[in-house]
OpenMM code with the backbone's topology and positions (N, CA, C; nanometers):
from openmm import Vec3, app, unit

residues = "UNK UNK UNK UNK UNK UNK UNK UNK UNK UNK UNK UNK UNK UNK UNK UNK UNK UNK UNK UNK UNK UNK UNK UNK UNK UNK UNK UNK UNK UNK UNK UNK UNK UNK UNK UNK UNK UNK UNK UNK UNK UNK UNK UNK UNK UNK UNK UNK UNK UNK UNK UNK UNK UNK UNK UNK UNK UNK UNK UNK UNK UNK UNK UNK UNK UNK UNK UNK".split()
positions = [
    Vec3(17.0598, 6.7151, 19.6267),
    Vec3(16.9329, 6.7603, 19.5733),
    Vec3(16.8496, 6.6371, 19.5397),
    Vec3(16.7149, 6.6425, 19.5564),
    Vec3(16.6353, 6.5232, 19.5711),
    Vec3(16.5524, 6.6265, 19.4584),
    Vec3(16.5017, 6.5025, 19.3240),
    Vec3(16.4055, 6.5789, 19.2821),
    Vec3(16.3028, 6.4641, 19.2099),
    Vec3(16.1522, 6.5015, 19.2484),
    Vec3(16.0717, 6.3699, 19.2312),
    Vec3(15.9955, 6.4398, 19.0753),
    Vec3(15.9397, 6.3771, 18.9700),
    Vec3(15.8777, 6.4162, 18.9051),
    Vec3(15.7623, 6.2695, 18.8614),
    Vec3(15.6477, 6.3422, 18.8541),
    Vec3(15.5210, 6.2366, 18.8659),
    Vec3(15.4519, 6.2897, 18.7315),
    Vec3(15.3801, 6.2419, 18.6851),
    Vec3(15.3248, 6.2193, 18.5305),
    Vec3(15.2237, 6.1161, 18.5155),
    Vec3(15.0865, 6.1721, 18.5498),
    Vec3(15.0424, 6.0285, 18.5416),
    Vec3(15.0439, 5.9045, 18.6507),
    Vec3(15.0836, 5.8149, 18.5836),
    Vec3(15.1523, 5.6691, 18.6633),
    Vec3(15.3064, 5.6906, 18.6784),
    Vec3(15.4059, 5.7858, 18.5849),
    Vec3(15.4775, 5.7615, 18.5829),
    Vec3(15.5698, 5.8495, 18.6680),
    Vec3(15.6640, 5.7873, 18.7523),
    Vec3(15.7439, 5.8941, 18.8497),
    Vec3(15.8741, 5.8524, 18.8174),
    Vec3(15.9341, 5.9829, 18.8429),
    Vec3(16.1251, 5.9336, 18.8381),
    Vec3(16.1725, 6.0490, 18.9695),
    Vec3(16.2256, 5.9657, 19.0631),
    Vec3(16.3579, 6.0407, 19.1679),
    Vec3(16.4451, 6.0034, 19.0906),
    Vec3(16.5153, 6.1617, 19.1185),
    Vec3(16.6108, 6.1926, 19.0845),
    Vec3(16.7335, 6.2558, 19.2268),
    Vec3(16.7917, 6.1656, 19.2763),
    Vec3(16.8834, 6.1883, 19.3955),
    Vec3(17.0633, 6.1926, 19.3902),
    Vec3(17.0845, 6.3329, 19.4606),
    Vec3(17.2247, 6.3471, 19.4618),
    Vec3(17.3294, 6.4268, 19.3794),
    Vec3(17.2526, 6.4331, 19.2737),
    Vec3(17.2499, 6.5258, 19.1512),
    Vec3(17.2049, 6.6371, 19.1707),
    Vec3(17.3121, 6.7628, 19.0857),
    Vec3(17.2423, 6.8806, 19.0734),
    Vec3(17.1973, 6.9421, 18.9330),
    Vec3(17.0867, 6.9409, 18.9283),
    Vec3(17.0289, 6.9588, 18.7874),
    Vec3(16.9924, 7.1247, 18.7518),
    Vec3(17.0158, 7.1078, 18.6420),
    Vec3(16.9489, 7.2346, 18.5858),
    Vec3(16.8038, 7.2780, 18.5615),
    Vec3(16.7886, 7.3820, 18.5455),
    Vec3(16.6209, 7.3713, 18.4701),
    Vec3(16.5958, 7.2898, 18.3403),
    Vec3(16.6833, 7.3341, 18.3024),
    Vec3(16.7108, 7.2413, 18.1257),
    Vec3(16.6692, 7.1021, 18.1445),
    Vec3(16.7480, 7.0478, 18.2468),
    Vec3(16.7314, 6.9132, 18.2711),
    Vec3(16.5963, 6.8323, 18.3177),
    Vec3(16.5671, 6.9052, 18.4315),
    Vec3(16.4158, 6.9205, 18.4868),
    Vec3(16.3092, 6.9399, 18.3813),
    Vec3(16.3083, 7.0311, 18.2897),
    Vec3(16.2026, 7.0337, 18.1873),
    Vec3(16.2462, 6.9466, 18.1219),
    Vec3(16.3585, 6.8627, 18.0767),
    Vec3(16.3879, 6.7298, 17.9664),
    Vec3(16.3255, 6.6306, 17.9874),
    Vec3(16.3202, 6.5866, 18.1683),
    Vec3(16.2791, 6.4945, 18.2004),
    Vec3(16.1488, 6.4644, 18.2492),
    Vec3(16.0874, 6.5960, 18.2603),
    Vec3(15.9237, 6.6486, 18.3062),
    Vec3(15.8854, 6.5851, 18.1302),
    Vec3(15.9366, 6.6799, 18.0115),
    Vec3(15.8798, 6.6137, 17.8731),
    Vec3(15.8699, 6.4515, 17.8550),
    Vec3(16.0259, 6.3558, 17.8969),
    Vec3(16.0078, 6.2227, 17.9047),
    Vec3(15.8992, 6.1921, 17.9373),
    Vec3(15.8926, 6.1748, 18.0730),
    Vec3(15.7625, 6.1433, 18.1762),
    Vec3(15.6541, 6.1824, 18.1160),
    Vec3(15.5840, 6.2208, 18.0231),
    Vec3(15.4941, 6.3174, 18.0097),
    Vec3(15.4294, 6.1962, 17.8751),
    Vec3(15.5181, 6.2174, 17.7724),
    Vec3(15.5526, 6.1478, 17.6893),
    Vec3(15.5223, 5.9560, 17.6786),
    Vec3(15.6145, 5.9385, 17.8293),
    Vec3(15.5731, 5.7941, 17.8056),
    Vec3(15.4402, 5.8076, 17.9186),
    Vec3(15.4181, 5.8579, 17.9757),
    Vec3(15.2565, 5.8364, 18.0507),
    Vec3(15.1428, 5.8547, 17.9304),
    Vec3(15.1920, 5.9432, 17.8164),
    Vec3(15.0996, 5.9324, 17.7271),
    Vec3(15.0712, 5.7981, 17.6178),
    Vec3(15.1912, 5.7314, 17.6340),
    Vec3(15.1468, 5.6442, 17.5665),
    Vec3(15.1494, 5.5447, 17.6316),
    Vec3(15.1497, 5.5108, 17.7711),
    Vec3(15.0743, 5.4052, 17.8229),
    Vec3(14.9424, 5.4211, 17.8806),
    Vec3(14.8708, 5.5620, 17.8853),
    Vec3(14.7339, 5.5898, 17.8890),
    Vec3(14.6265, 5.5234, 17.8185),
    Vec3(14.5272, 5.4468, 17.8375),
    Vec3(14.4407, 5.3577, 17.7768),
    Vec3(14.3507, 5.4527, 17.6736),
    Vec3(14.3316, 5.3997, 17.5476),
    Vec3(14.2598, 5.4307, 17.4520),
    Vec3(14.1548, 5.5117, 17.4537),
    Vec3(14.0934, 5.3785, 17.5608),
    Vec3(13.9145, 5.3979, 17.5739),
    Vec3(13.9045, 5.5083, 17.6689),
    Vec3(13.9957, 5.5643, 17.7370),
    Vec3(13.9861, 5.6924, 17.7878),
    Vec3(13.9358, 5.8261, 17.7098),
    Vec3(14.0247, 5.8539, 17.6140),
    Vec3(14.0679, 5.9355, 17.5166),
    Vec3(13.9362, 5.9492, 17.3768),
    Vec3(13.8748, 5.8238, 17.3284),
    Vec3(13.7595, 5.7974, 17.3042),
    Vec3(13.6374, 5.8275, 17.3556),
    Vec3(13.6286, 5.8057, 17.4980),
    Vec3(13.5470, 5.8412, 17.5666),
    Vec3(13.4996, 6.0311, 17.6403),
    Vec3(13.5944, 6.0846, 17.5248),
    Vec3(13.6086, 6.2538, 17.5557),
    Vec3(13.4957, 6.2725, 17.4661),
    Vec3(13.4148, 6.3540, 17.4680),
    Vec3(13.3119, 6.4662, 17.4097),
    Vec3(13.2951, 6.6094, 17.4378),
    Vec3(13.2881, 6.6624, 17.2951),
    Vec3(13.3160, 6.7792, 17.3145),
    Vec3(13.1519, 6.8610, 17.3072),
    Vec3(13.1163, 6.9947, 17.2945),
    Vec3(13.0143, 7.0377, 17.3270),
    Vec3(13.0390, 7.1964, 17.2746),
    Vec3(12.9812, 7.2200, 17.1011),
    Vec3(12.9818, 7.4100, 17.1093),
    Vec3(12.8695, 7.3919, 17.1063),
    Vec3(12.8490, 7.5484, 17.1135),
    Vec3(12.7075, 7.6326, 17.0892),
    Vec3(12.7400, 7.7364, 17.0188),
    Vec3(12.6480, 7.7835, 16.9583),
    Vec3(12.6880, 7.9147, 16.8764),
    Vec3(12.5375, 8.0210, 16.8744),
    Vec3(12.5628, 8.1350, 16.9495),
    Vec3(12.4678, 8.2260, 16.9578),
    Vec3(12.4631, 8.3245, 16.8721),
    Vec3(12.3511, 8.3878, 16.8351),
    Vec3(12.3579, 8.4992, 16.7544),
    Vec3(12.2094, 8.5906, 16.8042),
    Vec3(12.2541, 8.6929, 16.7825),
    Vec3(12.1791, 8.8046, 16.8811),
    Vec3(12.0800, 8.8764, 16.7697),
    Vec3(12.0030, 8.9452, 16.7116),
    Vec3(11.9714, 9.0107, 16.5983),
    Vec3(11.9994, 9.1887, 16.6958),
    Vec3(12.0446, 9.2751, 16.5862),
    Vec3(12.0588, 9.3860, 16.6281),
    Vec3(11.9250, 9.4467, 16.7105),
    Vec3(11.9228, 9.5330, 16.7991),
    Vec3(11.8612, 9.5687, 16.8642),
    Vec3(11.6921, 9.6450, 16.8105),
    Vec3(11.7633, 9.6911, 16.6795),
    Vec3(11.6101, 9.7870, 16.6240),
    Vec3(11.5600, 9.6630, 16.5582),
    Vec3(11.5913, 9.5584, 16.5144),
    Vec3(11.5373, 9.4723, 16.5000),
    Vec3(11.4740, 9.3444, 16.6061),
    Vec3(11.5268, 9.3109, 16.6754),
    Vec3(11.4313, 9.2755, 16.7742),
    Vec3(11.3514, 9.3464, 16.8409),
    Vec3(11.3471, 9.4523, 16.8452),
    Vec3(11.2210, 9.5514, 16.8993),
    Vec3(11.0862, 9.5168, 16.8041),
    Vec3(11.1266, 9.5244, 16.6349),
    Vec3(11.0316, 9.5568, 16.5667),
    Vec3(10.9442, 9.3783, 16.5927),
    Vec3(11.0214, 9.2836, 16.5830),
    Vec3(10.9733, 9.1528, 16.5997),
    Vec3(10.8790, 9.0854, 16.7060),
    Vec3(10.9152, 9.1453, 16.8331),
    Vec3(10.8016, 9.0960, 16.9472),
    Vec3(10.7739, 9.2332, 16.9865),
    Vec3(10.7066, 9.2923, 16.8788),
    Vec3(10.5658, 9.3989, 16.9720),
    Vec3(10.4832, 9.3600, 17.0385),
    Vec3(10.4334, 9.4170, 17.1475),
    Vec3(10.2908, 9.3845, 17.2275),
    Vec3(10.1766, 9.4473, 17.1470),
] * unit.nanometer
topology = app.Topology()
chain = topology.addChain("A")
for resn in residues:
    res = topology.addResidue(resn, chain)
    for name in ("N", "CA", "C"):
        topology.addAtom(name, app.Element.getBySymbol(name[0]), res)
C-alpha cells in the first residue's frame, strides 16, 4: 500500500505498510499541524473579513413611508 498525504508544503509517503483509517487521519492531523506552523505570518494578517447587516421595516410600514 502506497499512501501520499500533502498539506500545504508538507508531504509524507507512506510505502509498504498497511494502515488504518485511524492512522491516516493521525497523520493527515500531523501534516496539517506542522504546515500550520510553518505558514508565514504576513499571510494570516493579511485576511479581512467583511459583514453587513440588513434590516427590512415591516411591510405596512414601508408602504406608509414612500407614498406617491
Amino acid at each position: 500500500m502506497k499512501v501520499v498525504i500533502t498539506v500545504g508544503d508538507v508531504t509524507v509517503t507512506v510505502e509498504g505498510m498497511d494502515l488504518e483509517r485511524k492512522h491516516v487521519r493521525a497523520l493527515l492531523m500531523d501534516c496539517a499541524g506542522i504546515a500550520a506552523t510553518l505558514a508565514p505570518e504576513a499571510e494570516q494578517a493579511s485576511t479581512m473579513g467583511f459583514t453587513a447587516h440588513l434590516e427590512r421595516l415591516p411591510d405596512d410600514m414601508a408602504a406608509d413611508t414612500y407614498e406617491d
